[in-house]
C-alpha positions in Angstrom: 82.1 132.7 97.0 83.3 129.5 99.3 85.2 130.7 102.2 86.5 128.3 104.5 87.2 129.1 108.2 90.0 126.9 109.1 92.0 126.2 112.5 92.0 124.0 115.7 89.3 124.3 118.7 88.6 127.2 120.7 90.4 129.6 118.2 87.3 131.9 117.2 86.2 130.5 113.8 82.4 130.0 115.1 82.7 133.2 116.8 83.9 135.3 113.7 81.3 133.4 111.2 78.0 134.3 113.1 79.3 138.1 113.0 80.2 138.0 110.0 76.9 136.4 108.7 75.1 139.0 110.2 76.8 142.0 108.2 76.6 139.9 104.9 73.7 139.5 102.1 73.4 136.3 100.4 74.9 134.3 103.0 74.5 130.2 104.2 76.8 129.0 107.1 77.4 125.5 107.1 80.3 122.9 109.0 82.3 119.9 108.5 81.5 117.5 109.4 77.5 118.1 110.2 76.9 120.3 108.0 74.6 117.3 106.3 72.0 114.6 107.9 75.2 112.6 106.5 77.6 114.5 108.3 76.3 115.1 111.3 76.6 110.9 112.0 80.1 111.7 110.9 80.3 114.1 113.3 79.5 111.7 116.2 81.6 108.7 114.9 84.2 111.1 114.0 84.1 113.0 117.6 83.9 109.7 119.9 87.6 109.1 118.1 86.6 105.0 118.5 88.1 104.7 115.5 91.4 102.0 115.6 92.3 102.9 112.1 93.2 105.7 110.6 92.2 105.2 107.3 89.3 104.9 108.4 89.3 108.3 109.9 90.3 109.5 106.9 87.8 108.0 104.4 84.8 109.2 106.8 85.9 113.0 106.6 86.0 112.4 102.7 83.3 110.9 102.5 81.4 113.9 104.3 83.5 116.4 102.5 82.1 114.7 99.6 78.5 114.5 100.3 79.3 118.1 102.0 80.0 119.6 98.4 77.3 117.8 97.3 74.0 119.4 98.9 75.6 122.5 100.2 78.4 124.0 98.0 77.3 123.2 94.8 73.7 124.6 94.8 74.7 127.4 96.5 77.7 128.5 94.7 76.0 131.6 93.6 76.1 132.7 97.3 78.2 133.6 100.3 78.8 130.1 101.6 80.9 130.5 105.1 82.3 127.4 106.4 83.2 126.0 109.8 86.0 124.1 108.5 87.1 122.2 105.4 89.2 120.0 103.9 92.3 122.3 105.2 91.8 120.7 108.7 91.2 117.2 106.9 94.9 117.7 105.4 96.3 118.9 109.1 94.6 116.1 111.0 96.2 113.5 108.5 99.0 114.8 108.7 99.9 114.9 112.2 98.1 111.4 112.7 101.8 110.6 110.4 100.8 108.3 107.9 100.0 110.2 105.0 101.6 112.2 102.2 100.8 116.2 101.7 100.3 115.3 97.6 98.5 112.2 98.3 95.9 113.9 100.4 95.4 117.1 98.4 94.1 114.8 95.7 92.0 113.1 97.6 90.4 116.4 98.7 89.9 117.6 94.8 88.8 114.5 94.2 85.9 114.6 97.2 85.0 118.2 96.0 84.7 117.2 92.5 88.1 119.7 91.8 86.7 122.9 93.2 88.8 124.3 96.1 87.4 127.1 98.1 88.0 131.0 97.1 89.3 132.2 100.3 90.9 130.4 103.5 90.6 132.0 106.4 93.6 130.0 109.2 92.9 131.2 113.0 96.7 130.9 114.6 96.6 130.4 118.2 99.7 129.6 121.1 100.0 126.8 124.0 99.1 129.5 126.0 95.4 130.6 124.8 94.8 127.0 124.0 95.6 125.7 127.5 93.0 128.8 128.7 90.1 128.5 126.4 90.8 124.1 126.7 89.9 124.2 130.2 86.8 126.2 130.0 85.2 123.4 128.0 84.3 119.8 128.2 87.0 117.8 125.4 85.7 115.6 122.9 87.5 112.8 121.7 89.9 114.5 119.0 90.7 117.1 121.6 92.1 114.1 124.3 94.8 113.9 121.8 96.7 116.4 123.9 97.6 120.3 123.4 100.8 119.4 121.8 98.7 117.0 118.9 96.7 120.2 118.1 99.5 122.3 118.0 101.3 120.0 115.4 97.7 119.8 113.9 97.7 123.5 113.0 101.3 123.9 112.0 100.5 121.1 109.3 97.5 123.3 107.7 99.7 126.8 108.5 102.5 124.5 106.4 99.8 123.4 103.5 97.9 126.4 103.6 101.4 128.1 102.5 102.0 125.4 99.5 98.5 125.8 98.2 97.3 128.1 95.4 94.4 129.6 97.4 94.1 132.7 98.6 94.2 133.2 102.3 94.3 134.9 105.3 96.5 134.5 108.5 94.5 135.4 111.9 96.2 135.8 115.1 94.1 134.2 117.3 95.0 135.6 120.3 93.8 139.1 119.0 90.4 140.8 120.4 87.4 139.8 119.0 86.5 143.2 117.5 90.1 143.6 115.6 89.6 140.2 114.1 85.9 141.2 112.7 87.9 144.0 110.9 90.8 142.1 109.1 88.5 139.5 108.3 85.5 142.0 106.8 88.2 144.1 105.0 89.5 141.0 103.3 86.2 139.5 102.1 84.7 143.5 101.2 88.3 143.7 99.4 88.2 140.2 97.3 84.4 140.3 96.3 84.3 144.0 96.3 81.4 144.9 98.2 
C-alpha cells in the first residue's frame, strides 16, 4: 500500500510517519524529493529555489518523482511504503507558482509514476497562525522564503485537487495534539488495509 503524507512545512507529516512506522509491519519510509541518490541532488537544487524558470522547477520534481517510483515504489509495492510527500505537493506548488493547468499537471504526474497513483493521501491542514509559530522556530529554506501567504495558497491548491482526485484520502487538522492525530491516522490505515 502507497500512502502519501501530503501538506506544507512544519505541519506534522515527519512527525506522524516515524510513529506510525514504528506500530506497522512491512513498512519502508521514503521522501520527495531525496528519497533517491537522484533525489537527494534534487533536493538541494530544488531547496536553494535558484531556479529563474519555472518549468524548470517543474521538470526536476518529475523527474525525481519519476526515478522516485522507479527504485522505491515499484519494488516495494508489496509493502507499506509511507511517503514524505508526493506528487500532491508537486500539483500545489505548480499551481500557486500560476502557470500551469490542474489537468495538465495531473498527467504529467501519471505519466512520471508510470499511471499508478498512491492508495491513500493523507493532507495535514494547518492556519496562518500555527504556521507563523512553528516558521519561526526553524531556519527557512528557499521554497519557504516565498512567504506564509505563498504556502497557504500552496496547500489550498492540493486541499482543492486532493478534493477533484479519485484517491482516497484523509483531511488532518494540523493544529490537533500529536497523540489525537496518531489515532485518526492509525484507524484510517487499520480500517483501509484491515489490519
Amino acid at each position: 500500500m502507497y500512502i502519501l503524507f501530503e501538506g506544507i512545512d512544519t505541519c506534522g507529516k515527519s512527525t506522524q510517519i516515524e510513529l506510525l512506522a514504528k506500530k506497522l509491519d512491512n513498512v519502508i519510509v521514503t521522501k520527495e524529493p531525496g528519497g533517491t541518490p537522484f533525489g537527494v541532488k534534487m533536493r538541494e537544487i530544488l531547496l536553494a529555489d535558484s531556479l529563474s524558470s519555472k518549468y524548470a522547477e517543474l521538470l526536476l520534481f518529475l523527474a525525481d518523482r519519476a526515478e522516485h517510483y522507479t527504485q522505491v515504489i515499484k519494488p516495494n509495492k508489496n509493502r507499506i511504503i509511507l511517503s514524505d510527500r508526493g506528487f500532491l505537493s508537486g500539483i500545489g506548488y505548480a499551481l500557486a507558482n500560476g502557470e500551469f493547468e490542474f489537468e495538465y499537471l495531473v498527467e504529467l504526474n501519471r505519466f512520471a509514476l508510470e499511471k499508478h497513483f498512491p492508495d491513500l493521501i493523507i493532507l495535514f491542514i494547518t492556519n496562518m497562525k500555527t504556521l507563523q509559530q512553528r516558521m519561526g522556530e526553524k531556519e527557512l529554506d528557499g521554497i519557504e522564503l516565498r512567504g506564509l501567504e505563498y504556502l497557504i495558497e500552496v496547500q489550498n491548491h492540493m486541499r482543492e485537487s486532493l478534493e477533484k482526485l479519485n484517491i482516497s484520502y484523509l483531511l488532518i487538522d494540523a493544529t490537533k495534539s500529536i497523540d489525537d492525530i496518531e489515532k485518526e491516522i492509525f484507524t484510517k490505515i487499520s480500517n483501509q488495509i484491515k489490519l
